[in-house]
N, C-alpha and C positions, 0 to 999 in steps of 0.2 A: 540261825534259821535252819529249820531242817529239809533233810532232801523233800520231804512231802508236800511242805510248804511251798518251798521252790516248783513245784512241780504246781502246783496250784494256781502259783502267778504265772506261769509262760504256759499254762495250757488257756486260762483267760485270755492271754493277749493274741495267742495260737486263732483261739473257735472267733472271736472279734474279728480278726483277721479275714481270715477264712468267709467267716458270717458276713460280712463287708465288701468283698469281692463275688463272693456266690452270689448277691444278687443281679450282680451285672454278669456274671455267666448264666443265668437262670434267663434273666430277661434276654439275653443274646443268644440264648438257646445252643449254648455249646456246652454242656455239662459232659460230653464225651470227648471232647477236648481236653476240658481240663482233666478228666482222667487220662486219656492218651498224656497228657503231658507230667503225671506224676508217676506214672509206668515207666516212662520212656526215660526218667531221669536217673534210671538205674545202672544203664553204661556210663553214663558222665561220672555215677557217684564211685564207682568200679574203677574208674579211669583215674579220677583224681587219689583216689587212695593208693591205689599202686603207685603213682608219680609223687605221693608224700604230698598232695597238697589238702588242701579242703574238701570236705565234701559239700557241703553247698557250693565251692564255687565250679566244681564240676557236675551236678546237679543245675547251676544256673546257665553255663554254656549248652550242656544236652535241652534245657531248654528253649534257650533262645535260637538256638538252630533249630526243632522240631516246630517249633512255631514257622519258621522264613517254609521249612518243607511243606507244612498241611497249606500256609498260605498260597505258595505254589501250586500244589495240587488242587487245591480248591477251585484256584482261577480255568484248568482245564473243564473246556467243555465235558458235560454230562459228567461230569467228578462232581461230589459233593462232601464237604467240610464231615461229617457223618462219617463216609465211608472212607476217606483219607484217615480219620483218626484212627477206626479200627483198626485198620490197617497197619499204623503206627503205632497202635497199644499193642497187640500182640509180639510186631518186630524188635519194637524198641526192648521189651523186658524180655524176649528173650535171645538178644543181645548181651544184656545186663547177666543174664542168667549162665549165657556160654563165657565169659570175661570171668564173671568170681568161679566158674569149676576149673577153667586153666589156671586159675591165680589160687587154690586154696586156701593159702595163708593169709589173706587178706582179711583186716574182721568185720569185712560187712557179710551179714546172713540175710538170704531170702526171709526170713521170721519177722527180725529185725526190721527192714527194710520195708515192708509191708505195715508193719504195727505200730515200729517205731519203739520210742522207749522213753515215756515222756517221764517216767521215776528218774531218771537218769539225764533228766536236760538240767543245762548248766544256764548258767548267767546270763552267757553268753548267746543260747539258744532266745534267751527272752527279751535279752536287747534286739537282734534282728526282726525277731517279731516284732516289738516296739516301734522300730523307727517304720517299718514295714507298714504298721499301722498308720502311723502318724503321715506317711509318704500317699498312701494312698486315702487319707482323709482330706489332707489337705490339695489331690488333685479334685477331687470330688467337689470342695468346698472353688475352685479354681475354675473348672470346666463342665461342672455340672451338671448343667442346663445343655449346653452341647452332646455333652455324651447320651441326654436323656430324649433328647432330638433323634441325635443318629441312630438310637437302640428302637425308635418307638414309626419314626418314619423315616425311612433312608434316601428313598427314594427324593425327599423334600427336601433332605438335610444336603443333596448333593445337587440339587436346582437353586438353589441360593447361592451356588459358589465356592462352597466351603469342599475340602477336600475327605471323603469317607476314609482312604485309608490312614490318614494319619489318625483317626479318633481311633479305627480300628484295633491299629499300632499299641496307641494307649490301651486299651480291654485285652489285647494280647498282654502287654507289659505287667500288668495288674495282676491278670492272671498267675504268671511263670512267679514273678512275685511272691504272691502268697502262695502258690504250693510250694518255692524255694525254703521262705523262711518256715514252713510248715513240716517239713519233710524231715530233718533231723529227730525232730522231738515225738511228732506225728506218726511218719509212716505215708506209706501211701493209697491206704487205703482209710485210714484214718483223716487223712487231708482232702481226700474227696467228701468222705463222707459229712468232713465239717463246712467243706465251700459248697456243697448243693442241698444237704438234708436240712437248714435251716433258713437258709433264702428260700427254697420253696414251700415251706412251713409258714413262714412269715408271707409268702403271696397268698397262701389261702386263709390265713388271719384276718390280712384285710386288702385290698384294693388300690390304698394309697401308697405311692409312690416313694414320698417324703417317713412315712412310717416304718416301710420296709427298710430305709435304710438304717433306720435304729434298732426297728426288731430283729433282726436275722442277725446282726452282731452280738446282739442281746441272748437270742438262743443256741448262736455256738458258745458262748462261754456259758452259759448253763448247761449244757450237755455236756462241756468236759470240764466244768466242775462235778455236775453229779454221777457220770460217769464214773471221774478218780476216786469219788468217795464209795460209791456202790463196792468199784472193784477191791478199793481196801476192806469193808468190812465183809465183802465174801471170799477174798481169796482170790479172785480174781485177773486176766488179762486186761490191765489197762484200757490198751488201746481198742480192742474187742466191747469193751465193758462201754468206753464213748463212746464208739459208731453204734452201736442198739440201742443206747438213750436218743442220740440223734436221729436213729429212724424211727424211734415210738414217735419222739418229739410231731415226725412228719406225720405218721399214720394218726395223731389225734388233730392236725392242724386237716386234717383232709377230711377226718370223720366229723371235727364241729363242722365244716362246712358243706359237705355232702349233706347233714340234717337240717342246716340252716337253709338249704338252697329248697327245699317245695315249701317252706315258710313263706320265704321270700317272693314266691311265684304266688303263694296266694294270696298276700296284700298287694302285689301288681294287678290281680285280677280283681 
């Protein structure tokens, strides 16, 4: 099999991923979270290279600490999850940014690290996406209904007894998740661009609930399928060439619906 091919299967199981988790950020309305959180995993990844280890798994500790911080900060008065991320996105990466200029030798690049290099994902890269997948389908298929509870009324979901921040915990955990297993192959701008630009495509497609969670999986691996193939027959940045398929993807899921919507108003009238 060739690098191409390869590169074909783990950017599928990548935008799936990705596509599957965006819509519970989408719906939980932190899509500047999970970008803070794909930023911010820049010193981890810096960190663990220099100490000879993985770079996911110091991408997955910078994450799950920036997560316990924004949650912290979140919980102060007049702070909000919003302005805490900011806050975060800018710190965290240029952290990352002061760590690889003292360390030059080190081979992760700002280029890199942003785009990623999904020509160049290995086996390896595609099994984490996999199980990644498979881990957060089957919480889904598990807790489902709960999470769609807590996402849609919270206020309900914590008058019955049940505890909000544990589901919370979960949609955090989901998150760092897929932009971990994401973030090798991807990049990080390519990993946002796959966890929001087609969960919210797929909300303006349609309504349901139960659809979105098929479709937005559905359109991140179409985007970086035709993404990798655009950018092969023109010469092309990869990672660049996905995220502008995934934002057309959004701008025609916006534009049928912007025309369908004074349809719609005038068979209600």
């Amino acid at each position: 099999m060739s690098y191409f091919e390869r590169a074909l299967i783990v950017i599928v199981l990548v935008g799936a991923l990705a596509g599957l988790a965006g819509v519970l950020v989408v719906l939980r309305k932190r899509v500047l979270f999970a970008q803070a959180l794909t930023h911010a995993t820049f010193p981890g990844a810096v960190i663990a290279t220099i100490l000879g280890a993985s770079l996911q798994i110091g991408a997955l500790i910078a994450c799950v600490s920036l997560a316990i911080i924004l949650s912290f900060l979140s919980r102060i008065r007049g702070q909000g999850t919003q302005a805490a991320s900011g806050v975060m996105l800018t710190a965290g990466f240029a952290a990352g940014v002061l760590l690889q200029a003292m360390n030059p030798s080190i081979p992760i690049q700002i280029d890199s690290f942003l785009f990623g290099s999904i020509l160049s994902a290995t086996w390896v890269d595609g099994l984490v996406a996999g199980v990644a997948l498979l881990a957060v389908i089957a919480t889904m298929l598990i807790w489902g209904k709960q999470i769609l509870f807590f996402l849609f009324d919270p206020e309900a979901f914590a008058a019955t007894g049940a505890k909000p921040w544990m589901l919370d915990a979960v949609l955090l955990l989901i998150t760092t998740v897929a932009v971990v297993a994401a973030l090798p192959a991807a990049g990080a701008i390519l990993a946002i661009a796959l966890i929001a630009a087609p969960a919210a495509a797929a909300r303006y497609f349609t309504d349901k609930i139960n659809v979105m969670f098929w479709l937005a999986p559905s359109l991140g691996a179409l985007a970086g399928v035709a993404g990798l193939l655009i950018s092969r027959w023109l010469g092309v940045s990869a990672g660049a060439s996905i995220s502008l398929v995934a934002a057309t993807i959004f701008f025609i899921a916006w534009g049928t619906f912007t025309m369908r919507r004074p349809a719609v108003r005038g068979v209600a009238a």
